[in-house]
C-alpha positions in Angstrom: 160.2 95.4 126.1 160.6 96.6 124.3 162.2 99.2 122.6 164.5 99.6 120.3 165.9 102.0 117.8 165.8 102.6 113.8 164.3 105.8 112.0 163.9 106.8 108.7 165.8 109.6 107.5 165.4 110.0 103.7 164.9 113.2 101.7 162.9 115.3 103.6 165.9 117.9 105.1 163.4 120.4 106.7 162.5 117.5 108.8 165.5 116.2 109.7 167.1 120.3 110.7 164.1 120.2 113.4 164.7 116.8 114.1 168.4 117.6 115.2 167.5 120.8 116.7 167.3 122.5 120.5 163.6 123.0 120.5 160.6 123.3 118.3 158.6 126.6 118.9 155.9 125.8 116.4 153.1 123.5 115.6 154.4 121.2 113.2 151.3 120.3 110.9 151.6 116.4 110.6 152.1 114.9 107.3 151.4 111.0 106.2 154.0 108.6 106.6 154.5 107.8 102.7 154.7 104.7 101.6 156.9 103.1 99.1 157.0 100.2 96.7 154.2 98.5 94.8 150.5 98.7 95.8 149.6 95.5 97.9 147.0 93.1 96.4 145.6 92.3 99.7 142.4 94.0 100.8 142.7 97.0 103.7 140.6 95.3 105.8 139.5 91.9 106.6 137.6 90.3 109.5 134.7 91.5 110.7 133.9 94.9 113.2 134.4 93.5 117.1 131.7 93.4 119.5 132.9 94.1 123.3 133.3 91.0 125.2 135.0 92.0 128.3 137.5 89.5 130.9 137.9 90.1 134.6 141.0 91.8 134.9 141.7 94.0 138.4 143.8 97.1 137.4 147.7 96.7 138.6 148.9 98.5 141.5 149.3 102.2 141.2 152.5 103.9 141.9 151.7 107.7 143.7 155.0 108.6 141.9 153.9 108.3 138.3 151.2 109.6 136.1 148.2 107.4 136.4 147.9 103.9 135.2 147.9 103.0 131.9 149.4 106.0 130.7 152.6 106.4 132.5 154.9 104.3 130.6 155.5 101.8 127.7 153.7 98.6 129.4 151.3 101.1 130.8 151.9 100.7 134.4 154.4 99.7 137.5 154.0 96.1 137.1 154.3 96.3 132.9 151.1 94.0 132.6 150.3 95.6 128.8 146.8 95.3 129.6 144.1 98.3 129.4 141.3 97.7 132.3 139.8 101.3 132.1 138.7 101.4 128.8 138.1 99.5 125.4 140.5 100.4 122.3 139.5 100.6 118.6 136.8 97.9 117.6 137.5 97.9 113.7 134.1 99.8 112.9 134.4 102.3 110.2 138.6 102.4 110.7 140.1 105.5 110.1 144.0 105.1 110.3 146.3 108.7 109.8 150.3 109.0 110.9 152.7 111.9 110.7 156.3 111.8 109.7 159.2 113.0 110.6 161.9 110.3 110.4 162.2 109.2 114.1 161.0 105.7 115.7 158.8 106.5 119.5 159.7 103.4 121.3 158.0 104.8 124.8 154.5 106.7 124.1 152.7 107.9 127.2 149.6 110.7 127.7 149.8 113.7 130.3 146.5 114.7 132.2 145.3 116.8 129.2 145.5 113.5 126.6 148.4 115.0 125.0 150.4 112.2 123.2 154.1 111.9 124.9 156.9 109.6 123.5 161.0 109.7 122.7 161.3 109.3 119.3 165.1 108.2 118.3 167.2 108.5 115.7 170.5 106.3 115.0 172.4 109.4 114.2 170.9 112.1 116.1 170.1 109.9 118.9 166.7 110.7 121.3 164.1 113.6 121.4 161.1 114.2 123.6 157.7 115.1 121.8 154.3 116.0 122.6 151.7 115.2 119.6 148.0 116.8 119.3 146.4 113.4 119.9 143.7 114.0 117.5 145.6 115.5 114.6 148.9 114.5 115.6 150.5 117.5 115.0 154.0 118.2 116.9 153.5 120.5 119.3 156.9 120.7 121.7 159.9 118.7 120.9 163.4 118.8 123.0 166.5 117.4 122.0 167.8 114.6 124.3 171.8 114.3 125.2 173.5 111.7 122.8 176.7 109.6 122.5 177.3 106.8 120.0 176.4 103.6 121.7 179.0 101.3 123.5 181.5 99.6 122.2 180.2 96.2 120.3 176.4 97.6 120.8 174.2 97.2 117.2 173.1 101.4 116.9 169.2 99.8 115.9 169.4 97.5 118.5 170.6 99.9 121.3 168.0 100.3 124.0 169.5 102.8 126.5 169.5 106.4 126.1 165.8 107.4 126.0 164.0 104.0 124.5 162.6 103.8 128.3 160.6 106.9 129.9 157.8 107.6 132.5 155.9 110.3 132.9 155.5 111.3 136.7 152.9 112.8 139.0 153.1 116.0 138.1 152.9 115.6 134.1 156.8 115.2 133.8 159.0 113.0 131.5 161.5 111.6 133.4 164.1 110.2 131.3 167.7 108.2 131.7 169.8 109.6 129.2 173.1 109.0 127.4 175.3 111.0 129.1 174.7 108.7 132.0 172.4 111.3 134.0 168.4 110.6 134.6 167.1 114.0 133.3 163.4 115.6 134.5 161.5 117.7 132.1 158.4 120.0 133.2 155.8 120.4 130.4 155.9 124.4 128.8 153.1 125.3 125.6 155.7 125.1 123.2 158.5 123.0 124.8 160.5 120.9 127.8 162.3 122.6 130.0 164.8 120.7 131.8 164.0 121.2 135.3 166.2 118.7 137.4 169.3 116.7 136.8 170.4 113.5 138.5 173.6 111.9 138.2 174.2 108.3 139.3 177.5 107.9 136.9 179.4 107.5 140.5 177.1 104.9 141.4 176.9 102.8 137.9 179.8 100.6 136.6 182.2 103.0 134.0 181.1 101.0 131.1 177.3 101.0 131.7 174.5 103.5 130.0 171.1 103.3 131.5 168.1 101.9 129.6 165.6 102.6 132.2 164.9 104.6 135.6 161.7 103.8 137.4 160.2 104.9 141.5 159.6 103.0 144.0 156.8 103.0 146.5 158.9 105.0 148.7 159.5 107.7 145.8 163.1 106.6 145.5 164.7 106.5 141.5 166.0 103.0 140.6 168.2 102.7 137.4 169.7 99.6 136.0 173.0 99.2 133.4 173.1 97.8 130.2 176.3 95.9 130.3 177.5 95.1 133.5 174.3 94.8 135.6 174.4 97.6 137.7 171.6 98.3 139.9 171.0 101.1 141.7 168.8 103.5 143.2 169.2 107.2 143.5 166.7 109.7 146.2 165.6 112.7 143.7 165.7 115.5 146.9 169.0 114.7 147.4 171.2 113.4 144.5 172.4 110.6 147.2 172.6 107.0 145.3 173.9 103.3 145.8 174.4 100.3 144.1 175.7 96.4 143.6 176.6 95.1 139.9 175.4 91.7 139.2 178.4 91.1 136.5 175.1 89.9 134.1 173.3 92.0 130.9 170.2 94.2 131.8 168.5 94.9 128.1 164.9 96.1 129.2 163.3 97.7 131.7 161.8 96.3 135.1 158.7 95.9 137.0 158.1 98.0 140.5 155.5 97.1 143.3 154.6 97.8 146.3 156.9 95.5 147.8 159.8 95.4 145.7 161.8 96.1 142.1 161.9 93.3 139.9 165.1 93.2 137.0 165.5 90.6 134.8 169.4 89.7 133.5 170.2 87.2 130.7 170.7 85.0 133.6 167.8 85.2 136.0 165.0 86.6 137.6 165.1 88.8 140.6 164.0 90.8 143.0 165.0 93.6 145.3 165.0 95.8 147.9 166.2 99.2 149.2 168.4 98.6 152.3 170.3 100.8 154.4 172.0 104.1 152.7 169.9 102.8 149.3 172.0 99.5 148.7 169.7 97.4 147.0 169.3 94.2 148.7 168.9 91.1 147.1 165.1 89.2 148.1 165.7 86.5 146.4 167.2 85.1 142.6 165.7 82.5 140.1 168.4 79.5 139.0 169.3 80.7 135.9 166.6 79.9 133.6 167.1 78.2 130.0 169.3 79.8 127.7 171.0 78.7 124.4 173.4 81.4 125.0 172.6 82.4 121.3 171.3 86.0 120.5 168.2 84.8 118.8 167.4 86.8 115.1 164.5 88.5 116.5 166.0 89.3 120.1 168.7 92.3 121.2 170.9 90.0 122.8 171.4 86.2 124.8 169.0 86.4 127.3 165.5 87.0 128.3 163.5 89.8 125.6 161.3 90.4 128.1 160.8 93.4 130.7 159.2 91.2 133.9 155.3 90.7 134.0 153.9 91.0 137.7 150.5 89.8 138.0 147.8 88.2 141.0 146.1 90.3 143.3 146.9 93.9 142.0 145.2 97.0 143.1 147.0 97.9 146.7 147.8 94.4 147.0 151.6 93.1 146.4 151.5 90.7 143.4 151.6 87.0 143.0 153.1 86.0 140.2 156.3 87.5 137.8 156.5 85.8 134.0 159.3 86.5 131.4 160.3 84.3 128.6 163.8 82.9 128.8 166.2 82.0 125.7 165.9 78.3 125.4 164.8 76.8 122.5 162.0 76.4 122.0 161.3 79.0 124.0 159.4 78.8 127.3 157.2 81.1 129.5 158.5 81.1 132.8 156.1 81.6 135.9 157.8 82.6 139.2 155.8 83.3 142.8 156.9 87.1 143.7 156.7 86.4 147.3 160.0 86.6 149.4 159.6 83.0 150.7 158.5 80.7 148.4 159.3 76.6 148.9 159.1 76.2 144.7 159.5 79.6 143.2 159.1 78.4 139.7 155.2 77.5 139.1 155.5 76.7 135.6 157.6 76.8 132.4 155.9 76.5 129.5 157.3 76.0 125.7 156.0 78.1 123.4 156.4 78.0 119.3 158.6 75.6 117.0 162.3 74.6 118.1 164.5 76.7 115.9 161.5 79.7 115.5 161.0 80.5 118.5 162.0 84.4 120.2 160.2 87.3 121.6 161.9 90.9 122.4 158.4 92.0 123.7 156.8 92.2 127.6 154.6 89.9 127.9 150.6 90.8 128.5 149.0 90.2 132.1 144.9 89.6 131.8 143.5 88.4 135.0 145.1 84.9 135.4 145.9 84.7 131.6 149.7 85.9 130.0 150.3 86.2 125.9 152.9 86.2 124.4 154.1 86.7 120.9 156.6 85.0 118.5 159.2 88.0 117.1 162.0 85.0 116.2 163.2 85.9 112.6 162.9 89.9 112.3 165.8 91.7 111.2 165.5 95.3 110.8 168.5 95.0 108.2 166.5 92.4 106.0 163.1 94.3 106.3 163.5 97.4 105.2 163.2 99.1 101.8 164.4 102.3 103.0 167.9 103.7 104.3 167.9 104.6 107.8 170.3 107.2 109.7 173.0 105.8 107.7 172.7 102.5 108.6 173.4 100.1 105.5 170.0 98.2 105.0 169.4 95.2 103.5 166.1 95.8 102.2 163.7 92.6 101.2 160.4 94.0 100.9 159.4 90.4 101.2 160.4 89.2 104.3 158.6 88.5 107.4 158.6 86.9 110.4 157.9 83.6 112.4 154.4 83.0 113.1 153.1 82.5 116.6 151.0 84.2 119.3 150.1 82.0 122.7 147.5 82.0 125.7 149.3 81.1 128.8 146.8 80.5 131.6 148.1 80.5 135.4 147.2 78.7 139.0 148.7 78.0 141.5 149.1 74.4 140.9 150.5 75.1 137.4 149.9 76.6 133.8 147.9 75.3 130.8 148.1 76.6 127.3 145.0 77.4 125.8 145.5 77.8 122.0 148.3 79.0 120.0 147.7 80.9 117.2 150.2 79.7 114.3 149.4 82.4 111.8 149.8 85.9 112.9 153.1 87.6 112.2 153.9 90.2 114.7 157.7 91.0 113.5 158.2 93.3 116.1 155.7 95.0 118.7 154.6 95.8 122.3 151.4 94.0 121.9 148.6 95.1 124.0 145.6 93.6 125.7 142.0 95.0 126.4 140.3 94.0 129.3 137.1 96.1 128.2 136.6 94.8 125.0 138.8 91.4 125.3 140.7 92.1 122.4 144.7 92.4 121.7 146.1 94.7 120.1 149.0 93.9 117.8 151.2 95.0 114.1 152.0 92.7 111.6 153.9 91.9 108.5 152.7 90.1 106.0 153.3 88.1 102.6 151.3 89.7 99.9 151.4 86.6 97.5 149.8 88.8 94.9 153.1 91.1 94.6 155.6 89.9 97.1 157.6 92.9 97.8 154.3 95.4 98.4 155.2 94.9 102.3 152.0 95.6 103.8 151.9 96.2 107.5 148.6 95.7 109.4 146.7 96.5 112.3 145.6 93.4 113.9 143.5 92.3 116.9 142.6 88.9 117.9 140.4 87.5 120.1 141.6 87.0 123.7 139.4 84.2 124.4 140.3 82.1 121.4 143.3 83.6 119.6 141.3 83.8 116.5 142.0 87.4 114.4 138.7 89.8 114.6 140.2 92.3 112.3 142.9 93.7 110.6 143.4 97.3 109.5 146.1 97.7 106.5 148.4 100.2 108.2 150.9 101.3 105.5 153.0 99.6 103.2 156.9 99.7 103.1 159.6 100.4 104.8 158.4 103.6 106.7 155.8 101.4 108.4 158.0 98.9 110.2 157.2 100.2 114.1 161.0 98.3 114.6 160.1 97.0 118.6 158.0 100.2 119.1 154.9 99.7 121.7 151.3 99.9 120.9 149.7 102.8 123.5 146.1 103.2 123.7 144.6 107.1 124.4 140.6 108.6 125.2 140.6 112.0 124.1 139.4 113.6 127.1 136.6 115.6 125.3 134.8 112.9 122.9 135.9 110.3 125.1 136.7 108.9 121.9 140.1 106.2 122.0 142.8 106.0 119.4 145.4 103.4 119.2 148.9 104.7 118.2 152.2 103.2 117.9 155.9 104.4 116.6 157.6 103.3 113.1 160.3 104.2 111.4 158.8 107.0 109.4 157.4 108.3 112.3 153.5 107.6 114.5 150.8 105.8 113.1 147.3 106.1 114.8 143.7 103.9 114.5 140.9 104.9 115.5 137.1 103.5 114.8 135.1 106.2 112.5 132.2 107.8 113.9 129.1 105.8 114.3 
């Protein structure tokens, strides 16, 4: 995924009191993120302004149970493919990049029918809220406080990705979130707030010591949750508050992939996939041999195992999908390619290495673009190294000038095997949910960067490379500082429903960050 958790708190107290309280009843105006340390030396922008190349890309399968795809969720839709097939993001001409702060990191942002901007937006102390931003302005316009409890025993508060990190917004425009307190919580949209509308509890059905990072439906409408720590899996029916469950005894970090044939939950020791049996007892499909695995926590990842939330792919529309990808913990890493279907004489099709023994880690989903998967290199962030600023009362570390590991990688798929197709060995994505852009052939992702004029300016960039070729188009200068750091926050991209107009927009510590091209 994917998500996880650090937020600025610093001086501002009138931000923090409606940060930590019940509801907002008022339009927040939105206020820049600042920035802080010296001016970078590097230009705003460099590249050039892209010109739309589309790829073939057929849209993902569409779940009847969630908001429509690509705005339903982090990785946009069921089967998490990152990729935008209905329309083409920012293309660097004219950039005009705006934020608003107020001291929380959105993890998950998502749009309701009206364009509105969704997310939760955590903080290490305070814990999880829900929010609704004007998507032009990006002025707070509802907020709801989200249950909290300290994280588990021997669980990193900025690296704690239950909670609230994962969300989806359902059919009817609601946010439908796992919380804390171990319940999976439904909240209908009001003008001026969330009001809590139904509350599920599957505590009787998950393992004592597990918290929730994720709740997803099926096709058949039915809630499936997953544990943290002991690998529960479950599934609960939303009429009735009925649930089941096994527990796999292995770690579940991220969030899963759902089709029309299946649920597909990666642990740090395989790959699998389920089904609903009788009374809601998930039944095991089938399971991957446990894939490669250092059984090292990478700097970079949130724990031993796979960063990864699984990547369906082949087929898609109504269809069930061909292919799942993740990236397992060896080193170097490798992409991993598995055939989805039940029966499958060789279920691996491919594992492929990706970046430099000893640098080599993602904690992000990887993107699904036709036949192609990316994936990016996040090995050597460390949220208590980066920043400049102190967080929640977390003791940072705070070298302006550090950054990641270089990589980003083209994987591309058949069914007689994979072939990479470049590598870019440059770009410094310390942290995101990249995205891809089948309309324009772009992806979409945030970097870090050494500013050899004055090394601890931090600058923290907009970036989008070419698809085709992995060479960068553009880069827009985001911010600079510690405020700016979207710690494992997802890129979401959003037409405004009246110009038509789309913004990109992603969560940082300070707050949300937006780019969009100026008018032409």
């Amino acid at each position: 995924m994917h998500g996880r958790i650090l937020s600025a708190v610093a001086s501002a107290l009138a931000l923090i009191a409606l940060s930590a309280s019940p509801a907002a009843a008022e339009v927040i105006e939105a206020q820049p993120i600042p920035t802080t340390g010296p001016e970078p030396t590097l230009p705003a922008f460099v590249g050039a302004p892209a010109r739309a190349k589309p790829i073939s890309s057929e849209p993902a399968w569409a779940n009847d149970f969630m908001a429509p795809n690509p705005l339903n969720s982090v990785h946009n839709d069921p089967w998490q493919t990152d990729t935008y097939t209905q329309y083409g993001g920012p293309l660097g001409r004219s950039p005009k990049t705006l934020s608003t702060y107020f001291g929380r990191t959105c993890i998950s942002l998502t749009f309701d029918s009206k364009g509105r901007l969704i997310g939760t937006c955590t903080h290490p102390i305070d814990g999880p809220g829900l929010y609704r931003f004007d998507p032009v302005t990006l002025d707070i316009l509802a907020f709801r406080q989200l249950p909290f409890a300290s994280p588990p025993p021997g669980t990193d508060p900025a690296l704690n990705s239950t909670g609230g990190v994962y969300f989806f917004l359902d059919n009817r425009d609601r946010a439908v979130v796992a919380t804390a307190d171990r319940k999976i919580k439904v909240f209908k949209q009001t003008k001026r707030r969330f009001k809590l509308v139904k509350t599920l509890d599957p505590s009787g059905c998950l393992d004592p010591v597990d918290r929730m990072p994720s709740a997803l439906p099926d096709a058949d409408g039915m809630y499936w949750f997953v544990g943290r720590t002991e690998g529960t899996v479950g599934v609960i029916d939303p009429k009735t508050g009925r649930c089941n469950s096994i527990v796999l005894g292995e770690e579940i970090e991220n969030s899963f992939a759902v089709a029309s044939d299946g649920v597909y939950v990666v642990t740090d020791k395989a790959q699998y996939k389920f089904r609903a049996g009788r009374k809601l007892k998930p039944r095991t499909i089938w399971r991957s041999r446990d894939y490669g695995n250092t059984g090292v926590k990478k700097t970079g990842q949130i724990n031993a195992g796979s960063g990864t939330t699984p990547t369906l792919f082949g087929d898609g529309a109504g269809e069930a999908p061909r292919y799942v990808a993740i990236t397992d913990n060896a080193d170097p890493m490798n992409v991993v390619v598995y055939k989805a279907a039940d029966q499958a004489k060789h279920r691996v099709v491919c594992r492929v290495p990706v970046f430099r023994e000893g640098a080599s880690a993602t904690e992000n989903s990887l993107i699904a673009m036709g036949s192609s998967l990316f994936v990016e290199n996040n090995s050597g962030y460390d949220i208590y190294k980066f920043n400049d600023v102190a967080s929640g009362g977390i003791q940072i570390g705070g070298d302006p000038a550090a950054v990641s590991e270089p990589g980003f990688a083209r994987i591309d798929v058949t069914a007689k095997g994979c072939r990479k197709v470049w590598e870019n060995h440059t770009v410094r994505a310390a942290s995101v949910v990249p995205k891809g852009d089948a309309r324009n052939g772009l992806i979409y992702t945030y970097e870090n960067v050494s500013d050899p004029g004055e090394p601890d300016a931090d600058p923290w960039y907009w970036t989008a490379l070419s698809a085709r070729t992995g060479k960068v188009v553009f880069k827009v200068l985001a911010g600079h500082g510690g405020f700016y750091n979207n710690h494992y926050a997802g890129i979401a991209l959003g037409r405004n429903p009246e110009t038509n107009r789309v913004t990109a927009y992603l969560g940082g510590v300070g707050g949300v960050m937006a780019l969009r091209d100026g008018r032409r």
